[in-house]
N, C-alpha and C positions, 0 to 999 in steps of 0.2 A: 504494500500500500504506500503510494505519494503522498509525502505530508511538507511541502517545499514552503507553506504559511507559516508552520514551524521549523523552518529553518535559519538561524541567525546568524549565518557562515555566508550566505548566496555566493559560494565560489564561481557559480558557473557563470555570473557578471560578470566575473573576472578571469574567468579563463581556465580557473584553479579546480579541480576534479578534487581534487584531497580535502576542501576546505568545503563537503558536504555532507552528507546523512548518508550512513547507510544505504538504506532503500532512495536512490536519488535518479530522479527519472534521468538525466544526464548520462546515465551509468549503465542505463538499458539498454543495451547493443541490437533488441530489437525494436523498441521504442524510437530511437534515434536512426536506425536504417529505415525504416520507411517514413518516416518523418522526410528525410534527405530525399527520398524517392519522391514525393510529395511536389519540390520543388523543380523538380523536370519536366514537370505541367507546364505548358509555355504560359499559361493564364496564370498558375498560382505563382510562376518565379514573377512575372510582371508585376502585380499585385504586390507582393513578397520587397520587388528592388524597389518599387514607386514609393513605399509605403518608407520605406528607410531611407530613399531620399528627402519623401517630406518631412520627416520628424529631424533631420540634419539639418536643413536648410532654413526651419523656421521655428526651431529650437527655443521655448520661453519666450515666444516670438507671436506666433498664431494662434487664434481660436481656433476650436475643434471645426466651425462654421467654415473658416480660409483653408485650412490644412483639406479638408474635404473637398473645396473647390479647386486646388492645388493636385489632389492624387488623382480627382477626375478628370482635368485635363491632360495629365501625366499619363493616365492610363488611356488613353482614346475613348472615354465614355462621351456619348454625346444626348441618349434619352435616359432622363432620369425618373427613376419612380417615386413616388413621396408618399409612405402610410403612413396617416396622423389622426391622433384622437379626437374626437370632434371637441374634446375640452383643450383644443391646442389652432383652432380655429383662426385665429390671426396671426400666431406664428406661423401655421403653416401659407397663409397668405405671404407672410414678410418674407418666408424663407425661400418662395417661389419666386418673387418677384428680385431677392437678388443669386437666383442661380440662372432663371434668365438674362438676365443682366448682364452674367456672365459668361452669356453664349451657350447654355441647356434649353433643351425642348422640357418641359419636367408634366410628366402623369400624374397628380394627384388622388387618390381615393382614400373616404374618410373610411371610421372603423363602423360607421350605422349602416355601410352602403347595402340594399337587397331589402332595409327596413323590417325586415324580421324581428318579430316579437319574442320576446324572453321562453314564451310558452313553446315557442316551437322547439326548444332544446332543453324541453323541461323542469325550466325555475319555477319555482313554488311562489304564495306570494309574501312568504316571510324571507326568502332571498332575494327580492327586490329592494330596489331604494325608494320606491314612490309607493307600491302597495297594490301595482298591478302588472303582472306578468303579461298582459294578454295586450297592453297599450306601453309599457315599456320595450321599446326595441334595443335588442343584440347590439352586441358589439359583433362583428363580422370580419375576422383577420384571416382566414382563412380564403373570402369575399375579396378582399384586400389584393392576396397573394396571388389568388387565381385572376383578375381582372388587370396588375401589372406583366401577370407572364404572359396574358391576353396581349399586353400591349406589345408586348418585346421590348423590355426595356433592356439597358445595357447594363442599371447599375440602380441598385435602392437605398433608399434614406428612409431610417424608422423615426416616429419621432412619437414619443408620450404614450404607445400604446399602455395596456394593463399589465400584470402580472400577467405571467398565463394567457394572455392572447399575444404577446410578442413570442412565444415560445410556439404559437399556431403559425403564425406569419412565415415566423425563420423556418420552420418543418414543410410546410406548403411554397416557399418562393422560389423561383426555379435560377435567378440571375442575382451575382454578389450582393452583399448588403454591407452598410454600415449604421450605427446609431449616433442620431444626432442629441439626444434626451430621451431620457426615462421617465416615467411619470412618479411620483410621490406627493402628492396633495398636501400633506404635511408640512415637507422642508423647501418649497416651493421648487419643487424637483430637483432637489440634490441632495440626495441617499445616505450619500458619506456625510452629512451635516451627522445625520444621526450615530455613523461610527463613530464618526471626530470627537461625539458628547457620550459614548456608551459606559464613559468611565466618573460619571456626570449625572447632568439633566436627564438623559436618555435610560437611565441605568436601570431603573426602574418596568421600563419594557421591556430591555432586551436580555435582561436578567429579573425576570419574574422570579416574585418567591417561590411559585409552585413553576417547575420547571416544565410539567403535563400544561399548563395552560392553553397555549396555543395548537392544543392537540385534539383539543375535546369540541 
């Protein structure tokens, strides 16, 4: 079992094999031969070299926003797809308006698209948030995935989907993706606020007294 979060040596940033754990996936001679293999993909070495030039060249430098429009013109992407929660609505307006700007075609589909109601994939109406399954509609990432492979797009931007429907999206989309935001209502969508404080404010959720909590 890989446990590299509990490692406080990270030799293999440094080049150093000796200065790791045990069990160090570094050290898997089969793990790391088809890893290597991996890279022979003319699509994943591209991706792979683009990706390590952007993070070179714009170093403490770039938003995650620039650095994206950087690897995609890097990489010859030119129709881009955009899945976004419809609680992310004018971002995804702003964020359309400057990746044309920058010379993308971009597809947009929100996550309501197909208007399906909650009842169609059997929510109750105590697992709603209004109190009617049959007038609350779906999220639809799946909907999503299937209507940018429709498009043919070259290249996707997630942005704010849910738990668990980003994980539909990435399962069902047929052409690369990256993420541009996560959603978290709480920390006005920045996740790590809440690691940053787990030792803290936060401590209290993510160290409940009863450790079954979040299970029942």
């Amino acid at each position: 079992m890989f446990t590299c979060a509990k490692c406080k040596a990270t030799g293999c940033t440094k080049g150093d094999l000796k200065r790791t754990l045990k069990d160090c996936p570094s050290k898997n001679e089969k793990v790391q031969s088809e890893a290597m293999k991996g890279y022979e993909d003319p699509e994943s070495r591209k991706i792979a070299y683009n990706a390590a030039c952007v993070e070179a060249q714009g170093y403490c430098e770039d938003a995650r926003l620039v650095e994206i429009i950087k690897f995609m013109h890097r990489c010859g992407y030119k129709q881009i797809g955009l899945a976004f929660c419809s609680g992310f609505v004018n971002e995804a307006l702003e964020v359309t308006r400057i990746l044309e700007y920058n010379g993308f075609e971009v597809v947009s589909v929100i996550c309501k698209n197909g208007a399906h109601p909650k009842a169609e994939i059997g929510i109750e109406k105590e697992n709603t948030i209004y109190g009617d399954p049959d007038m609350e509609m779906m999220c639809n990432p799946i909907g999503q995935a299937k209507a940018l492979n429709e498009s043919g797009t070259d290249f996707n931007i997630l942005m704010g989907l849910c738990v668990g429907h980003d994980t539909l999206f990435l399962k069902y989309v047929e052409s690369p993706v990256t993420i541009l935001a996560v959603k978290d209502r709480v920390t006005g969508h920045n996740p790590l606020a809440a690691v940053y404080c787990s030792q803290g404010y936060y401590r209290k959720k993510l160290y409940p007294e009863d450790p079954n909590k979040y299970r029942k």
